[in-house]
N, C-alpha and C positions, 0 to 999 in steps of 0.2 A: 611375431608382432611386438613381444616386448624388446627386440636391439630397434625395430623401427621407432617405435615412437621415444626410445631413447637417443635414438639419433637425430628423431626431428625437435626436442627440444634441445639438443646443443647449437644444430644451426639455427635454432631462434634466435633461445641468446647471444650468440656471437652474434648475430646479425642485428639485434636490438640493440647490442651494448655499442656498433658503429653510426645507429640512426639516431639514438635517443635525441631529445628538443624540449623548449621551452612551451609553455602555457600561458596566454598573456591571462590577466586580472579576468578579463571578461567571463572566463571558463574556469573560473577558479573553482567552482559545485559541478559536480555531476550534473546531467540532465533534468529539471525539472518535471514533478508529475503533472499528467494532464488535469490532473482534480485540483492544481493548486490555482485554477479560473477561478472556481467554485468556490474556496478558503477563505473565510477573512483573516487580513492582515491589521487590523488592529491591535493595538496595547491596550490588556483589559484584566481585570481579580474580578469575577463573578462566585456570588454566593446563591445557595438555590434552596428552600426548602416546598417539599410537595406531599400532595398526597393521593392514592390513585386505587379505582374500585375495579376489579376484574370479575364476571361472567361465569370465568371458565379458571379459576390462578392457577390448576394442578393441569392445565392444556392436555385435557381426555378427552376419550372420542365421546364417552357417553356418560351418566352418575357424575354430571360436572356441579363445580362445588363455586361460589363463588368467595370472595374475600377482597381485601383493602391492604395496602401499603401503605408504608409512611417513607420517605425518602427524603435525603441531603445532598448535596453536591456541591462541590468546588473547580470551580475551573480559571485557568490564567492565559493568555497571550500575549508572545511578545515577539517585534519584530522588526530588525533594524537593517538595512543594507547602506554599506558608506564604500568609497571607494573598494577598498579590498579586503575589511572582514563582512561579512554577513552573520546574522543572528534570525531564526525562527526557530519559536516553540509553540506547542499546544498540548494542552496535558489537561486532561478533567478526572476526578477522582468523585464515584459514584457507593452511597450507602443505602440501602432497602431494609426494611426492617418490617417484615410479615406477619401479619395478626391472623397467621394459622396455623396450622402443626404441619409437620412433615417438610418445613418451609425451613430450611435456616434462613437467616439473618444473612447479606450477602452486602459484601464491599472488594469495589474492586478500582483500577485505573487506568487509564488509558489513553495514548496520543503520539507524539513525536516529536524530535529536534532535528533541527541541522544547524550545525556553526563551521564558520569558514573563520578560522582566524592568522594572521597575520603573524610571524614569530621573527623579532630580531631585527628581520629587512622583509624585501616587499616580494623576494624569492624561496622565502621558506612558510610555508604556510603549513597550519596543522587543521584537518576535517574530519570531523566528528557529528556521527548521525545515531540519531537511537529511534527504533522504534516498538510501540508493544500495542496490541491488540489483542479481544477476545476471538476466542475459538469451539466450533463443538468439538466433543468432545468422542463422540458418538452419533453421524448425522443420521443414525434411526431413530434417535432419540430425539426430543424438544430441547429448546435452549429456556430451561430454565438453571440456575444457581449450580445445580449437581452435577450438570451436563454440560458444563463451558472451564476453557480456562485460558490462560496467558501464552503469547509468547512476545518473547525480547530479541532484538537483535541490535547488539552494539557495533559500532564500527568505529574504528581507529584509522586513520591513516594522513603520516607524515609526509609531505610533496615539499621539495630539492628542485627548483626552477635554475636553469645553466643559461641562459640569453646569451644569444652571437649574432643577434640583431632586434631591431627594435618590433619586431613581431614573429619573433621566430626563434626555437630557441630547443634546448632540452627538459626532459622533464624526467624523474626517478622519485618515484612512491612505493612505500611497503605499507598492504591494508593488513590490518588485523580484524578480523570479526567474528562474536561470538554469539552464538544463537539458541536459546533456552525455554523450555518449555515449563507451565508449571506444573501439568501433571501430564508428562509424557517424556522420561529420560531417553527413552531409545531415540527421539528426533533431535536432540542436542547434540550442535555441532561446531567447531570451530576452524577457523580457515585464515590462510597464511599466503599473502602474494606478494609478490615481485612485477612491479609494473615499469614501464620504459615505452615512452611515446616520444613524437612527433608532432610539434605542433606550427603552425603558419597559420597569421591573420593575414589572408588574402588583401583584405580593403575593412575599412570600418566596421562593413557589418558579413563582413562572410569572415568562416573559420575553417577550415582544416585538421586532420590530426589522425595520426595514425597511432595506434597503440599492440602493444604483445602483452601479454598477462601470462605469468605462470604460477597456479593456482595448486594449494594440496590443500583439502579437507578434509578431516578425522571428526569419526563418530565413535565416541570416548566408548559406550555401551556396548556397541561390535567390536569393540578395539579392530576397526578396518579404517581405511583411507581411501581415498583415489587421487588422483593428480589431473589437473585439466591445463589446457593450453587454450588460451584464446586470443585468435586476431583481428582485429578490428579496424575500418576505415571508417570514420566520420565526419562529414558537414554540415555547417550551421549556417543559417544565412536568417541577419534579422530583416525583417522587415517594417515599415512604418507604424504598425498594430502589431506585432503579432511576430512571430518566426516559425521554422523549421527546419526537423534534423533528420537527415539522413545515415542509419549507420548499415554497414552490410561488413561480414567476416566469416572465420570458420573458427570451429570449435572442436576436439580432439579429447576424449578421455580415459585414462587410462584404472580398470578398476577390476580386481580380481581377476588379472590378468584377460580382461577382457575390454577392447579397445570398441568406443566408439565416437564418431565423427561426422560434421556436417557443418552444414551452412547456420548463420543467426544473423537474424536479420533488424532493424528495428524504425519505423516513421514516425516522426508527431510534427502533426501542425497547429496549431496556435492564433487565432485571429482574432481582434476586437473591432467590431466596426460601430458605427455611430449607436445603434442600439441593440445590437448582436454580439455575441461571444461563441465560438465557435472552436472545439479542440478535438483531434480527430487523434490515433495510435494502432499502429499495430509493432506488434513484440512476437519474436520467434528467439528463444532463448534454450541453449542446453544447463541443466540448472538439477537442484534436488528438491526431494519433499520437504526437507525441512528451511531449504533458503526462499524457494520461491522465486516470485517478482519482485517484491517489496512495495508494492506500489501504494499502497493508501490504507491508512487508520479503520475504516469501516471496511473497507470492499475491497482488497487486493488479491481477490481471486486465489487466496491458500484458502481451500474448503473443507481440504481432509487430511489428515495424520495418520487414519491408523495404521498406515505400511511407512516403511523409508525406501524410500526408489527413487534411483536416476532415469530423466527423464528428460523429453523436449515440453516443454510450456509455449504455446501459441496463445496470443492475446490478442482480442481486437474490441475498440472502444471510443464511442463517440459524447460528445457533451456539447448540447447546443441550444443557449439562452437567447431568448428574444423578448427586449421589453415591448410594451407594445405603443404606450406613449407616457412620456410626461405628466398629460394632463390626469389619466387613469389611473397613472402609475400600477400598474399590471405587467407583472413578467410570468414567461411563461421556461421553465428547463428542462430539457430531457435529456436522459443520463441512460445509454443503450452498450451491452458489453458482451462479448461471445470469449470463455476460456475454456483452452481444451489440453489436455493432460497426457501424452503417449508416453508409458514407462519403458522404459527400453533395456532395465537391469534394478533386480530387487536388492539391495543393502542388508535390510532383517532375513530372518530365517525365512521365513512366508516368499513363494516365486507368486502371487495374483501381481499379475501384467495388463491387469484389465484398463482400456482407456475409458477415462471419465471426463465429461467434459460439464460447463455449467452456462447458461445463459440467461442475461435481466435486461428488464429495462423498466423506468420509474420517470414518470410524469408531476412536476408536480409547477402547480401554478401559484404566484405570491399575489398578494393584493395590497397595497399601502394607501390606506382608507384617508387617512388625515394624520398628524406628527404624531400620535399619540396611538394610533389602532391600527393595526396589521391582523390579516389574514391569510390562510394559504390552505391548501389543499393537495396531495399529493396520494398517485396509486403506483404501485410498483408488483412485477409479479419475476418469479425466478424459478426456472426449472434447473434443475442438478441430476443428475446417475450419481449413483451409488456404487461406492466401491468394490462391493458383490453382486451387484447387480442390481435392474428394477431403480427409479427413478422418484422423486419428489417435486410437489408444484406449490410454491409460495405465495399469495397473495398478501399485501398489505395496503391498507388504505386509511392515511388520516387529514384529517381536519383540525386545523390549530387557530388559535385568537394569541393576538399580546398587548394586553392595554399597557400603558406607559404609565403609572400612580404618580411618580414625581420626577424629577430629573434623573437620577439615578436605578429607581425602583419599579420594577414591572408584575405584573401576573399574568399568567399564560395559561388555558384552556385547552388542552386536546382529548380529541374524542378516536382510538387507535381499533381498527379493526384487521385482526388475523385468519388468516383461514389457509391451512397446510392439508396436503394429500400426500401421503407414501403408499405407492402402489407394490412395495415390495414387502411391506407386512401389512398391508392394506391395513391403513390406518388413514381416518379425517376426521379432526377437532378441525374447531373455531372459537374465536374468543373478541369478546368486545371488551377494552380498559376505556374507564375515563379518569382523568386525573387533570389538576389545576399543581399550580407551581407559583411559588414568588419566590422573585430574584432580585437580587443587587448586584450593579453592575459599576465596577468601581475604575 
């Protein structure tokens, strides 16, 4: 097994190194997320201070204790697209400060960039995406401060555009990206590709493009590796609101001399209509525990760490906003997502191959009262398995105001309700927070 898949990646590369091709401007970023409907795209320095009284702050099942926070935050965006660099960021950096014992003091941050930028001439471009989010840390346990922590994923990668016609062309990138955890070394990993595609703009709005990846990943802790091969066919086709892409390929991995392989697949559609927004995805990726999907700052479906396993990640995910008029101004969005987890080969010492899958969906309704007063409403619930087994059920339900004080300055009222089940140490709290906030928004 190990001369075959040595022999299938020489005829890759030779064979890529005869097709490679150009990328025109339009594809200059990866695929966007389907959550980036939902994102605002505003240029904004938001300052916050709050203060918030919980029920329940030590989230027990019973002998619950109540308490109050004090809380700061900083947040910024910004976002520019010009012909051929792009600019998005969003980053909020969160402080709590607990008027209880057993409570440390907790600050942390959290968000994302993408930059596409332009180097030299209109053929060499350099992209650069960072992401970090919270994580439990232990999902039998609550997310409070002791039980959560970071991860980072930086990406690097230099793209060498060759054109030998005016929509068609070659294309050679090397990514680099490193992926770090804050309290969990065993998942840090780093990864090193070799990329060579094929690109054709069919007509204005269709795109074309075939690409080969060949992929090594090291996890510094195991001092092991594996090496991946992946191939991929993709089209794009915009349409008047909205577009869709089509990717389908195969994927090949080679890891402790143990080889495995298959199909990945991936769809999203994208639609705005007069007062609808509507984005659909499914994703079949051969991928690890510690890279994931990458898909989104709050919810991109990494829910567990504590093994390192190669694995298939199936994703499917719909998002669908309907204002309801004008005059009401009432929108309504529902945000529905099914991920499922098959390990197919364990990395750490630990063999649990168990598959875990998780499922949400979150309702929530806006109101925009008059220029100055908003309301909204929103329930969401989430069931998850657990990585040993036995399952957990998530409810959350809030209710928010935001008066408008001046041009610049708001105050914001919500009323947050929790209520978690683990049937696998059978455990169920609940907890009611209310907290108010004022912000400036600059």
């Amino acid at each position: 097994m190990k001369n075959k898949i040595t022999s299938f990646k020489f005829i890759s590369i030779s064979s890529l190194i005869a097709i490679i091709c150009f990328s025109p401007i339009l594809f200059a970023q990866s695929q966007s997320s389907i959550y980036d409907i939902l994102e605002s795209q505003q240029n904004f320095i938001e300052f916050g201070l709050g203060y918030e009284y919980s029920d329940n702050i030590y989230k027990t099942e019973s002998l619950t204790t109540s308490g109050s926070e004090k809380k700061a935050s900083l947040a910024f965006g910004y976002h520019s697209e010009q012909k051929t660099n792009k600019y998005s960021l969003n980053y909020r950096a969160n402080y709590t400060d607990y008027g209880v014992r057993k409570l440390q003091n907790d600050s942390y941050w959290a968000g994302k960039a993408n930059i596409t930028q332009q180097l030299f001439s209109k053929n060499l471009i350099l992209d650069l995406k960072h992401l970090r989010h919270r994580y439990l840390l232990n999902d039998n346990l609550v997310a409070l401060p002791s039980n959560q922590g970071n991860r980072d994923l930086i990406s690097i990668t230099p793209i060498w555009r060759i054109p030998y016609s005016k929509r068609a062309g070659f294309e050679l990138s090397y990514g680099y990206q490193n992926i770090s955890f804050s309290d969990d070394k065993r998942q840090k990993s780093t990864r090193n590709s070799a990329n060579i595609a094929w690109f054709n703009a069919l007509n204005k709005s269709s795109f074309l493009r075939f690409r080969n990846t060949l992929l090594t990943v090291k996890f510094p802790f195991f001092k092991t590796s594996y090496d991946q091969i992946n191939s991929s066919l993709l089209y794009k086709r915009l349409t008047r609101n909205g577009e869709y892409i089509l990717t389908a390929g195969y994927s090949q991995v080679d890891l402790q001399n143990h080889n495995s392989s298959g199909m990945n697949y991936g769809f999203t559609y994208q639609k705005k209509f007069d007062s609808q927004n509507l984005a659909i995805s499914f994703t079949r990726k051969l991928t690890d525990s510690s890279a994931g999907l990458e898909v989104n700052i709050n919810n991109d479906g990494d829910y567990n760490f504590a093994l390192t396993r190669l694995l298939w990640r199936k994703r499917a995910e719909i998002i669908y906003r309907y204002e309801f008029s004008s005059q009401f101004k009432l929108a309504n969005t529902l945000v529905a997502f099914n991920d499922t987890e098959k390990a197919i080969r364990s990395i750490s010492s630990t063999s649990n191959l168990n598959n875990i899958s998780q499922q949400g969906i979150s309702n929530r309704l806006s109101w925009t009262i008059n220029h100055k007063l908003t309301a909204n409403a929103e329930i969401s619930v989430i069931h998850s398995d657990l990585i040993n087994g036995g399952d957990k059920r998530n409810w959350d339900l809030k209710l928010r105001s935001k008066y408008k004080i001046a041009n610049r300055l708001y105050i914001s009222f919500l009323a947050h309700y929790l209520d978690e089940k683990n049937n696998q140490i059978k455990r169920h709290y609940n907890e009611w927070q209310y907290s108010t906030q004022i912000t400036y928004r600059y």
